[in-house]
Structures are given as C-alpha cells and as structure tokens.
KOLGU-4560 file (N, C-alpha, C; in nm, 3 decimals, padded with zeros to 5 digits):
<recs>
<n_xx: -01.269 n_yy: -08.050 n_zz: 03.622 ca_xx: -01.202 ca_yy: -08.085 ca_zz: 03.498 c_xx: -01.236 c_yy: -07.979 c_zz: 03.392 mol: A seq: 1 type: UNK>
<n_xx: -01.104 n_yy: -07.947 n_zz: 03.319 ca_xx: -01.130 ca_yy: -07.840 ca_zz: 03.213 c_xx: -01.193 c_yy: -07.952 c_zz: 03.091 mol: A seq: 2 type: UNK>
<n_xx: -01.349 n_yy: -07.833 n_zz: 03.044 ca_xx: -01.397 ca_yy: -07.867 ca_zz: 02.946 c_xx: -01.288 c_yy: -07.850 c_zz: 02.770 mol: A seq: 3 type: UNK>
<n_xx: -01.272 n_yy: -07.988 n_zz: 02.712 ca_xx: -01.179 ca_yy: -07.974 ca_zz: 02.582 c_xx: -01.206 c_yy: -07.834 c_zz: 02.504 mol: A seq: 4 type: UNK>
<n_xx: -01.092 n_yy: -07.774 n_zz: 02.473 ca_xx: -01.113 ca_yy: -07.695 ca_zz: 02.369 c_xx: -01.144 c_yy: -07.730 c_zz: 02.221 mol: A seq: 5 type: UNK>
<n_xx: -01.256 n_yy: -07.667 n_zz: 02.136 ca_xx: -01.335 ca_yy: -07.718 ca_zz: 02.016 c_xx: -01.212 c_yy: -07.707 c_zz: 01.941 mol: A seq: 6 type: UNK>
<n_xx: -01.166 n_yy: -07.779 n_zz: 01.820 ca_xx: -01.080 ca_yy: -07.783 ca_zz: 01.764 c_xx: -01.112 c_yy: -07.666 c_zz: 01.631 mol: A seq: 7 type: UNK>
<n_xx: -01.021 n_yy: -07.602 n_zz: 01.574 ca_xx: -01.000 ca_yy: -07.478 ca_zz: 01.497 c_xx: -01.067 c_yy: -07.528 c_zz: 01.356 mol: A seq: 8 type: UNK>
<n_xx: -01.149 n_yy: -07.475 n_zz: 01.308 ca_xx: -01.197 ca_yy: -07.543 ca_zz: 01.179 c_xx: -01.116 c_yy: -07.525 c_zz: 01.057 mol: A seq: 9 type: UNK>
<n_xx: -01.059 n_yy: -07.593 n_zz: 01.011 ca_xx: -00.965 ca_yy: -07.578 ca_zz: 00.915 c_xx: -01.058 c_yy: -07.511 c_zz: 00.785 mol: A seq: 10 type: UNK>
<n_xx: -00.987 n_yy: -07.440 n_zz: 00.718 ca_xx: -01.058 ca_yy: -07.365 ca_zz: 00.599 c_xx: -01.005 c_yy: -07.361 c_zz: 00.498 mol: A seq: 11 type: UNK>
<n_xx: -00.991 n_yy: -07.435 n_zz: 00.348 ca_xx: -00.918 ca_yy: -07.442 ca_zz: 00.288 c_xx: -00.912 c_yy: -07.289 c_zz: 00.214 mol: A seq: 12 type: UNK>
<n_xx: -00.755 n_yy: -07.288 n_zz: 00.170 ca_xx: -00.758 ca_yy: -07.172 ca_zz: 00.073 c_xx: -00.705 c_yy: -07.249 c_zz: -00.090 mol: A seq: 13 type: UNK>
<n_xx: -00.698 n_yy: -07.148 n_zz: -00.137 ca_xx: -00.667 ca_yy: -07.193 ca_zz: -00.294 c_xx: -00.559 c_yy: -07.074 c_zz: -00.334 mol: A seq: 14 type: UNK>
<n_xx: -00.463 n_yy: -07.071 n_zz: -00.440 ca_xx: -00.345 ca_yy: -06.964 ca_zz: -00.467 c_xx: -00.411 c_yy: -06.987 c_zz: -00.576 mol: A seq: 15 type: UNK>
<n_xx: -00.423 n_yy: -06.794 n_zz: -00.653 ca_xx: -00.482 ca_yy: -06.769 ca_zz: -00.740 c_xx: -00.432 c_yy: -06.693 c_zz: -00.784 mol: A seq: 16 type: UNK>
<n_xx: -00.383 n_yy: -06.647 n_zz: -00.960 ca_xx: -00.292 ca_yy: -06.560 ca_zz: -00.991 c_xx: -00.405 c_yy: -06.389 c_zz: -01.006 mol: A seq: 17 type: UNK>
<n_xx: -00.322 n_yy: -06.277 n_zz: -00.976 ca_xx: -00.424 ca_yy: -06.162 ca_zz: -00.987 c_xx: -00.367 c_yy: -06.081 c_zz: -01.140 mol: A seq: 18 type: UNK>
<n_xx: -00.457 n_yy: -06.021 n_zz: -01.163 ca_xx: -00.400 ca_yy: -05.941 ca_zz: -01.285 c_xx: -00.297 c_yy: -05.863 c_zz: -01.273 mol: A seq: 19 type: UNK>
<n_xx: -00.200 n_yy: -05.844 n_zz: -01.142 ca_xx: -00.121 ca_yy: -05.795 ca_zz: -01.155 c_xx: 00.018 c_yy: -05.884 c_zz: -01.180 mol: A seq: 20 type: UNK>
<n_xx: -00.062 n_yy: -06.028 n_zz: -01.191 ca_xx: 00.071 ca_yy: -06.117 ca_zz: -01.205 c_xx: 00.139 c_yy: -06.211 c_zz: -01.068 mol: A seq: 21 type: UNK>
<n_xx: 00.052 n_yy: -06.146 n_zz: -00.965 ca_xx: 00.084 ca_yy: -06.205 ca_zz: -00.818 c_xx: 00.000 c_yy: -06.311 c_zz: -00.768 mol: A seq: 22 type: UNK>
<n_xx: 00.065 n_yy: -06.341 n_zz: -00.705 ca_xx: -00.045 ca_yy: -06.520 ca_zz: -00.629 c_xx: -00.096 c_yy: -06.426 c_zz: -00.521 mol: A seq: 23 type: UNK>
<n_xx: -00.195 n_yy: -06.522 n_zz: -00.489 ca_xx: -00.283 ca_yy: -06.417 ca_zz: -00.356 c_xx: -00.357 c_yy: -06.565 c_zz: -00.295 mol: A seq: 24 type: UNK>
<n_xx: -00.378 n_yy: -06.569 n_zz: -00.172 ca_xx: -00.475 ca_yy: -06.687 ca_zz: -00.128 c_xx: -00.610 c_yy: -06.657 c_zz: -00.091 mol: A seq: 25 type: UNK>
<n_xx: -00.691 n_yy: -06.729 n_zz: -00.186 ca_xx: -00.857 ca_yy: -06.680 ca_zz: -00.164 c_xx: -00.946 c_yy: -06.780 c_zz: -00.098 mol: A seq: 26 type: UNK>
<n_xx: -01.008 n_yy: -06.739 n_zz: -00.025 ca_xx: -01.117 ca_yy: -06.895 ca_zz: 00.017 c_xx: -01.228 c_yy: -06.949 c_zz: -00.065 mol: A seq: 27 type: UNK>
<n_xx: -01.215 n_yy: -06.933 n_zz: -00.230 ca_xx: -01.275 ca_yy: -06.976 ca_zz: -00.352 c_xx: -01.204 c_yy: -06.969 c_zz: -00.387 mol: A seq: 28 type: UNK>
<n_xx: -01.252 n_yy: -07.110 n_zz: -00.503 ca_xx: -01.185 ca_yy: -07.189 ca_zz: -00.561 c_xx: -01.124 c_yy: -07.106 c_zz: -00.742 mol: A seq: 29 type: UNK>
<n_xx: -01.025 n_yy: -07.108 n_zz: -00.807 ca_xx: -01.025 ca_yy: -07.006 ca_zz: -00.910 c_xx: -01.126 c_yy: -07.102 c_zz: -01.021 mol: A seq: 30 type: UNK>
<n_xx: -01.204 n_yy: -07.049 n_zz: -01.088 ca_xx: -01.316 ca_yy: -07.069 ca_zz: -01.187 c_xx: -01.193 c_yy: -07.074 c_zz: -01.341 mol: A seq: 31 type: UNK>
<n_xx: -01.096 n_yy: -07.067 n_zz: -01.370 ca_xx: -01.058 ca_yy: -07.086 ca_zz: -01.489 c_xx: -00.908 c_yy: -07.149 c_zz: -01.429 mol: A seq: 32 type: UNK>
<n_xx: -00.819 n_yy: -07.250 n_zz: -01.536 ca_xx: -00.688 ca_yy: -07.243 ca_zz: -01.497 c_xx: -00.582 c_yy: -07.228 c_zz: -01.634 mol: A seq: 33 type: UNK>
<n_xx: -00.496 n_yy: -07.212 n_zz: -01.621 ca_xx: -00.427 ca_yy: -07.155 ca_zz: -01.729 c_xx: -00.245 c_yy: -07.218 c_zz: -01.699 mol: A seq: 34 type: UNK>
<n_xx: -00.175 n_yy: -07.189 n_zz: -01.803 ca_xx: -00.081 ca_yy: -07.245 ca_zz: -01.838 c_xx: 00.083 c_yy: -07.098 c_zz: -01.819 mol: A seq: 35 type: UNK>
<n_xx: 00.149 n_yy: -07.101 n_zz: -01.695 ca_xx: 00.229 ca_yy: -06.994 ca_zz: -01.687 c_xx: 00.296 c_yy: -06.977 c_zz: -01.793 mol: A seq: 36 type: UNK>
<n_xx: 00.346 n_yy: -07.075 n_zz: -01.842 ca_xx: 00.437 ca_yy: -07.019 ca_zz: -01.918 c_xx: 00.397 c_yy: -06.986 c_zz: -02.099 mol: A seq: 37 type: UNK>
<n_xx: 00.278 n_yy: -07.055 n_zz: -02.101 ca_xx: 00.243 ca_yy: -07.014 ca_zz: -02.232 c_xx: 00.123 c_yy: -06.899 c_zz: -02.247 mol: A seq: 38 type: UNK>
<n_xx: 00.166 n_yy: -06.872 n_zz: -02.141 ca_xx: 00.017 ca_yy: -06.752 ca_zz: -02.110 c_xx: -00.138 c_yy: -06.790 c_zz: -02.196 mol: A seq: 39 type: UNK>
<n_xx: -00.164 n_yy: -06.868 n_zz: -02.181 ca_xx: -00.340 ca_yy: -06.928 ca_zz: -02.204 c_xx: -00.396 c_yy: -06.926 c_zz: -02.047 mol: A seq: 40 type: UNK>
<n_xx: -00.516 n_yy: -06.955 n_zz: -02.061 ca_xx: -00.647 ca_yy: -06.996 ca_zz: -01.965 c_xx: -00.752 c_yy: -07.030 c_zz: -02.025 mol: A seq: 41 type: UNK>
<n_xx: -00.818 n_yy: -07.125 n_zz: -01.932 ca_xx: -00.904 ca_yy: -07.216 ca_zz: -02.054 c_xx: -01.021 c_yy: -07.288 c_zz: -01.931 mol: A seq: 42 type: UNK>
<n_xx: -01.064 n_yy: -07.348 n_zz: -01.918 ca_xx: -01.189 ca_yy: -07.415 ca_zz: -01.844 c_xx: -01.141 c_yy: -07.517 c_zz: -01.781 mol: A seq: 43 type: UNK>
<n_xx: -01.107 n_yy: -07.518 n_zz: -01.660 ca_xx: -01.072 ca_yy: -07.623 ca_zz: -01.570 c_xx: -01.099 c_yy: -07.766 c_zz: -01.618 mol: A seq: 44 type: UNK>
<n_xx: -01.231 n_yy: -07.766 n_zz: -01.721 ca_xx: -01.192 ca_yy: -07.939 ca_zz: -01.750 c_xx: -01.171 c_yy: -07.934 c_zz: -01.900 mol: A seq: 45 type: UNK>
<n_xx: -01.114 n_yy: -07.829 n_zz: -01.936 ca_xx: -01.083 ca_yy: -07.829 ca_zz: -02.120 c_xx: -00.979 c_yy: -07.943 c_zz: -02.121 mol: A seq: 46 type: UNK>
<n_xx: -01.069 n_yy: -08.017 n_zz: -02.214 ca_xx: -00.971 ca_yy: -08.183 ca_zz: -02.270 c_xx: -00.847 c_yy: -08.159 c_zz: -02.303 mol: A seq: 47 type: UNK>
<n_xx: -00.770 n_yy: -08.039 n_zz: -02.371 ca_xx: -00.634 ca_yy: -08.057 ca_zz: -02.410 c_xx: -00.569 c_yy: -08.065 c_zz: -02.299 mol: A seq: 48 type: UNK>
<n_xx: -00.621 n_yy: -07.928 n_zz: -02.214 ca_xx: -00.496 ca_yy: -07.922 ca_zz: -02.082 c_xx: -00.524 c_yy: -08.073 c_zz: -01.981 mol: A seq: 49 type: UNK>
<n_xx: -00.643 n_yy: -08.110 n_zz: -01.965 ca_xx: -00.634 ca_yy: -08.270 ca_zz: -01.918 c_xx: -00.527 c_yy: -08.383 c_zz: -01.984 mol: A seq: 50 type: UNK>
<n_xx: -00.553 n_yy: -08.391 n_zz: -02.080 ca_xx: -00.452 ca_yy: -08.505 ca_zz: -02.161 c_xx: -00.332 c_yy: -08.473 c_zz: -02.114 mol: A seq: 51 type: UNK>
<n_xx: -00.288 n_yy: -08.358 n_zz: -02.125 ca_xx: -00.135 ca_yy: -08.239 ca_zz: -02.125 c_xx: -00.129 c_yy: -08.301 c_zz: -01.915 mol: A seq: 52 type: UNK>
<n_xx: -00.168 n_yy: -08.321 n_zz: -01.889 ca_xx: -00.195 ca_yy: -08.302 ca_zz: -01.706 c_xx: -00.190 c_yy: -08.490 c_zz: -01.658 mol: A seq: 53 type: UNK>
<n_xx: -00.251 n_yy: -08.525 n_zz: -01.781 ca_xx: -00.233 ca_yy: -08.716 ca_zz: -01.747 c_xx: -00.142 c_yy: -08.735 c_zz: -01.840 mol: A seq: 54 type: UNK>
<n_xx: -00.026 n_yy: -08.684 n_zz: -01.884 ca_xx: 00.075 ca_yy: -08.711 ca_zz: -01.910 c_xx: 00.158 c_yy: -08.656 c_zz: -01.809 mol: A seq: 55 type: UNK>
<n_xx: 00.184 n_yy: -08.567 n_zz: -01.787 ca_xx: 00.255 ca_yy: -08.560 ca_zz: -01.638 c_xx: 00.306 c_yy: -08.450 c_zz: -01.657 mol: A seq: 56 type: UNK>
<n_xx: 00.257 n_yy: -08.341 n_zz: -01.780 ca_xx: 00.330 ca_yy: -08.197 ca_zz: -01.810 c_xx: 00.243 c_yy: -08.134 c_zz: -01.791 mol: A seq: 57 type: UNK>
<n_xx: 00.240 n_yy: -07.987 n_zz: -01.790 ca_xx: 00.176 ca_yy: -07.892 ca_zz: -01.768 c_xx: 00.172 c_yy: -07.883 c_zz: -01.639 mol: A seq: 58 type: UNK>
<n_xx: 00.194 n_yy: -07.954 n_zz: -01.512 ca_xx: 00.102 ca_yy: -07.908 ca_zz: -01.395 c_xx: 00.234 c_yy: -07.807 c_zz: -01.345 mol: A seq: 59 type: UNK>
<n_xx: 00.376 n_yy: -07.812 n_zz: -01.349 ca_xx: 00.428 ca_yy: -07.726 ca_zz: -01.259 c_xx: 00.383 c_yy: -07.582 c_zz: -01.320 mol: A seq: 60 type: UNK>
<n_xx: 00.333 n_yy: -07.604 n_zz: -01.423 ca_xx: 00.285 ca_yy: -07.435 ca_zz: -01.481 c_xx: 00.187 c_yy: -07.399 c_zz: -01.481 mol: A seq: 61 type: UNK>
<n_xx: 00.130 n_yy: -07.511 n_zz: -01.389 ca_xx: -00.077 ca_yy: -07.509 ca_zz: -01.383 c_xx: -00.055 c_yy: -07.340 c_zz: -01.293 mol: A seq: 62 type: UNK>
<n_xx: -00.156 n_yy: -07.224 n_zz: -01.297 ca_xx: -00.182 ca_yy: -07.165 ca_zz: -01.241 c_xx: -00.359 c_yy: -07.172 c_zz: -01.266 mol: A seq: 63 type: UNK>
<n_xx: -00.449 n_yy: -07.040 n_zz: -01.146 ca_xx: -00.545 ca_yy: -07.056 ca_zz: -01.158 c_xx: -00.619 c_yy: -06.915 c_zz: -01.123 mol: A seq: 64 type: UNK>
<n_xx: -00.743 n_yy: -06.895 n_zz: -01.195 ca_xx: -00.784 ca_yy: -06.730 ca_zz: -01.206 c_xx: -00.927 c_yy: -06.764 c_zz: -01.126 mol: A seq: 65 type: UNK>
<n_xx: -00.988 n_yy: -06.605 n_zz: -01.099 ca_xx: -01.104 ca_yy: -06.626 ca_zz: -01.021 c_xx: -01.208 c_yy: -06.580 c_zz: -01.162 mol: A seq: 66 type: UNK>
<n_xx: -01.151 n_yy: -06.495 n_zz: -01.270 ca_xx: -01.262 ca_yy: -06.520 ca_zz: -01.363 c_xx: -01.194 c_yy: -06.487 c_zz: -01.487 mol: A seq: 67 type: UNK>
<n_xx: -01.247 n_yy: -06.509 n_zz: -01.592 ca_xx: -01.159 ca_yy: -06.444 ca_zz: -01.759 c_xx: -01.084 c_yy: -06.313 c_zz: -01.764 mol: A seq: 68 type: UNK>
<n_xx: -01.157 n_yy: -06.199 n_zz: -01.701 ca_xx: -01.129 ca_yy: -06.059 ca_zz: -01.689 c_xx: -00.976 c_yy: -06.074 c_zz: -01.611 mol: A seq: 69 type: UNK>
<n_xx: -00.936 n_yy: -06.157 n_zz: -01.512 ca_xx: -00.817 ca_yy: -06.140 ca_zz: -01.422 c_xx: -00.747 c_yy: -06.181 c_zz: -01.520 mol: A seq: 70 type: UNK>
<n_xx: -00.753 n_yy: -06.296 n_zz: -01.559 ca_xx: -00.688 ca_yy: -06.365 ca_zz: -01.689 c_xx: -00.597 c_yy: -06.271 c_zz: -01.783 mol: A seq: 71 type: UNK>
<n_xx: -00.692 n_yy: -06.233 n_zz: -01.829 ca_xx: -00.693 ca_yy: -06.165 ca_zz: -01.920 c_xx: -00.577 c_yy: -05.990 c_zz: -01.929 mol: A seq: 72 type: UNK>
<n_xx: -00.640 n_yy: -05.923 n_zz: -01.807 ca_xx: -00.561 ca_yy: -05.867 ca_zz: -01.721 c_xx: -00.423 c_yy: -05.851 c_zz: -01.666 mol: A seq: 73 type: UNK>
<n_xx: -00.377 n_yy: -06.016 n_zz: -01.677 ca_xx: -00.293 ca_yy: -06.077 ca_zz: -01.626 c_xx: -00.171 c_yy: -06.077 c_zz: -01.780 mol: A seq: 74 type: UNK>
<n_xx: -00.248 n_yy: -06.083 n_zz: -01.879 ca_xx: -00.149 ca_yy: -06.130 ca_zz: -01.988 c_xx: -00.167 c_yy: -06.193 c_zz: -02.059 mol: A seq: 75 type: UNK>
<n_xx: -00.286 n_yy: -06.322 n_zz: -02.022 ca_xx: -00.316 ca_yy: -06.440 ca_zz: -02.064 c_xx: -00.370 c_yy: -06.457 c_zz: -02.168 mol: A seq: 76 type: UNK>
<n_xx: -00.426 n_yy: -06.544 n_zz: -02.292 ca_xx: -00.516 ca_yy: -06.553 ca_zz: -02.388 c_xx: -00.564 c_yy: -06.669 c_zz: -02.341 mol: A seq: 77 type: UNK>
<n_xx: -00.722 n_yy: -06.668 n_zz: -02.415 ca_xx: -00.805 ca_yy: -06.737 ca_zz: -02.423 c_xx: -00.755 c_yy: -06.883 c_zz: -02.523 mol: A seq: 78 type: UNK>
<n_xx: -00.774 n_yy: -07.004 n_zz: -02.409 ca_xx: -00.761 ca_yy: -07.146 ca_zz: -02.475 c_xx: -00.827 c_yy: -07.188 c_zz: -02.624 mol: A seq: 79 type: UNK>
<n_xx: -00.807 n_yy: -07.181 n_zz: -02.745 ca_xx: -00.844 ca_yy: -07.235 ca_zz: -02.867 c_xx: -00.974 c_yy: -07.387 c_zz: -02.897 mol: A seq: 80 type: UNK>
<n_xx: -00.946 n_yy: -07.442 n_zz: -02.788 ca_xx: -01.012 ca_yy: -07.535 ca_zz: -02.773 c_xx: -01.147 c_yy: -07.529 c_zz: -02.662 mol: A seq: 81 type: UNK>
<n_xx: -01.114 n_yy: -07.469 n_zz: -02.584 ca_xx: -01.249 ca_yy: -07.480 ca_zz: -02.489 c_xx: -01.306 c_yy: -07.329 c_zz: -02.477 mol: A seq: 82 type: UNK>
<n_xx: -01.260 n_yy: -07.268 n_zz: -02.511 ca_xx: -01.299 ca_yy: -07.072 ca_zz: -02.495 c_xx: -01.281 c_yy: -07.068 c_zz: -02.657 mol: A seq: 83 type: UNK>
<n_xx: -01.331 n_yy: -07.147 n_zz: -02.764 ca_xx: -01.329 ca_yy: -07.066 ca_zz: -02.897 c_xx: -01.390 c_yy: -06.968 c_zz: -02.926 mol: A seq: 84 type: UNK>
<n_xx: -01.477 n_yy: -06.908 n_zz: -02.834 ca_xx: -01.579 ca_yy: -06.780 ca_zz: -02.896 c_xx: -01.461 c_yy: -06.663 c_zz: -02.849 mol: A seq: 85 type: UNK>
<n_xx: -01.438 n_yy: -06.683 n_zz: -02.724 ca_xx: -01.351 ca_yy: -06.580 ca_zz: -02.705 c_xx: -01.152 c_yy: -06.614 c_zz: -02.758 mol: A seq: 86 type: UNK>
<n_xx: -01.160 n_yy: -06.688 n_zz: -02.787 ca_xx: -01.066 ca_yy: -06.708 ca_zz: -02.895 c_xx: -01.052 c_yy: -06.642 c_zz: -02.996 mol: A seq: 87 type: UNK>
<n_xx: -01.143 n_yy: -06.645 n_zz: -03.093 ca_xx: -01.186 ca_yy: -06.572 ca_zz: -03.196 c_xx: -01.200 c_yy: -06.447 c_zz: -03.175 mol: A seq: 88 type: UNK>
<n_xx: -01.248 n_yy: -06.404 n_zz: -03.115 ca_xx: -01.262 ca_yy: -06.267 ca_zz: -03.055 c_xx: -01.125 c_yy: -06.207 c_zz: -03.009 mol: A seq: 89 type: UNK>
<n_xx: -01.016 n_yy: -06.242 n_zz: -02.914 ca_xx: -00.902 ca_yy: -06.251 ca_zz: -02.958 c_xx: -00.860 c_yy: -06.218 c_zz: -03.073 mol: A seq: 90 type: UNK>
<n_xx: -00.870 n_yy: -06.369 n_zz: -03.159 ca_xx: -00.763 ca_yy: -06.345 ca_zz: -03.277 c_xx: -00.813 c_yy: -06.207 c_zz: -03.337 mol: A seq: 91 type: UNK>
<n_xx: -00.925 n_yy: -06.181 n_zz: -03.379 ca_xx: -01.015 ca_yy: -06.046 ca_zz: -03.410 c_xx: -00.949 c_yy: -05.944 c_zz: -03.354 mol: A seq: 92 type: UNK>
<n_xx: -00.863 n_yy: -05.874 n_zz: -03.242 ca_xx: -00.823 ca_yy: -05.788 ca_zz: -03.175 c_xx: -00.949 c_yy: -05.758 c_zz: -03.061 mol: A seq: 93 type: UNK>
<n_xx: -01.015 n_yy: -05.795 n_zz: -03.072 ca_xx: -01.127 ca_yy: -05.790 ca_zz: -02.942 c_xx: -01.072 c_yy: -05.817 c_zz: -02.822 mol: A seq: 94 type: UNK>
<n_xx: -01.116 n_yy: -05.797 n_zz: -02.708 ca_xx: -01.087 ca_yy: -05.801 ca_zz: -02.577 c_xx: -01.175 c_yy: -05.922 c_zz: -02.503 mol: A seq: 95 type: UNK>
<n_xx: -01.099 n_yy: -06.044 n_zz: -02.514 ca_xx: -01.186 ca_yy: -06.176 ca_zz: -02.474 c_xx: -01.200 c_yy: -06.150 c_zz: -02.348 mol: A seq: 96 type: UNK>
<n_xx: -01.325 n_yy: -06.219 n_zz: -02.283 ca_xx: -01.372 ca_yy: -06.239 ca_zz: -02.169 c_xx: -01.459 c_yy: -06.176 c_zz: -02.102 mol: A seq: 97 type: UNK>
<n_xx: -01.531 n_yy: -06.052 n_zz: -02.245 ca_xx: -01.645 ca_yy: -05.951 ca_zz: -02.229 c_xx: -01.721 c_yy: -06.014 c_zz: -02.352 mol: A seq: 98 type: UNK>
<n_xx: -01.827 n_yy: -06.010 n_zz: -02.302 ca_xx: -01.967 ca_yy: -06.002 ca_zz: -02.396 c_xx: -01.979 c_yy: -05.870 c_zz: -02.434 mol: A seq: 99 type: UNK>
</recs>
C-alpha cells in the first residue's frame, strides 16, 4: 500500500500596494493601510478608518503598504488622525515617514 501523500502547506499571502503603484503578493502582512482613492495611509487600527470600515465604506478602497516609505513613494499622505507627527511634517513640506 502506497504511503498518503503529506498534504501541501497552505501559506497565506497578502496584496500589497508598491511605490510604484502596483499590487504585488507578499508572505507579510502590510504594516500600514490606506485609502485608494483619497491617497492617505494611516495605522491599521486608526479609529477614523475603523468607524469609515463599520459603516460599510472605505473597504473597496482599503489598500495596504509594507511600511510609510512605500506609502509615501506611492503618492500617499500621512492619516491626520493616527500619523499626526508625520502629518505635520507633511503639511510643513517635509517628507513624512523619515525621522
């Protein structure tokens, strides 16, 4: 009798936008998520985009980054509410998502 073959370990991926504007599939999870069409990114549990997400909007435009710099890269600004340092820094003409 043939011994069963071990079954394939499934591995999740995640779609993550790159600074060039393209989805790519990574096997980590993206560390920020952001809003396509209003070009923000903000902290996966920043309270506005939650409320905005249990109302039932924002998610077809949910996208998601692997750090501020791609973000950023990408087009995006820094969320007002949960990234205010680099907000400010922003509004300043600074380049958010560098110390």
């Amino acid at each position: 009798m043939a011994s069963p073959r071990p079954e394939p370990l499934l591995t999740r991926t995640y779609r993550l936008l790159g600074a060039d504007r393209r989805f790519y599939d990574s096997a980590s999870k993206g560390t920020l998520g952001g809003n396509r069409r209003l070009r923000i990114y903000g902290r996966l549990d920043c309270p506005n985009a939650l409320r905005w997400i249990a109302k039932g909007h924002y998610v077809e435009n949910r996208v998601f980054f692997a750090d501020a710099e791609t973000a950023v890269a990408a087009g995006y600004r820094p969320c007002a509410i949960c990234l205010r340092a680099d907000w400010l820094r922003f509004k300043a003409g600074e380049t958010p998502g560098r110390a």
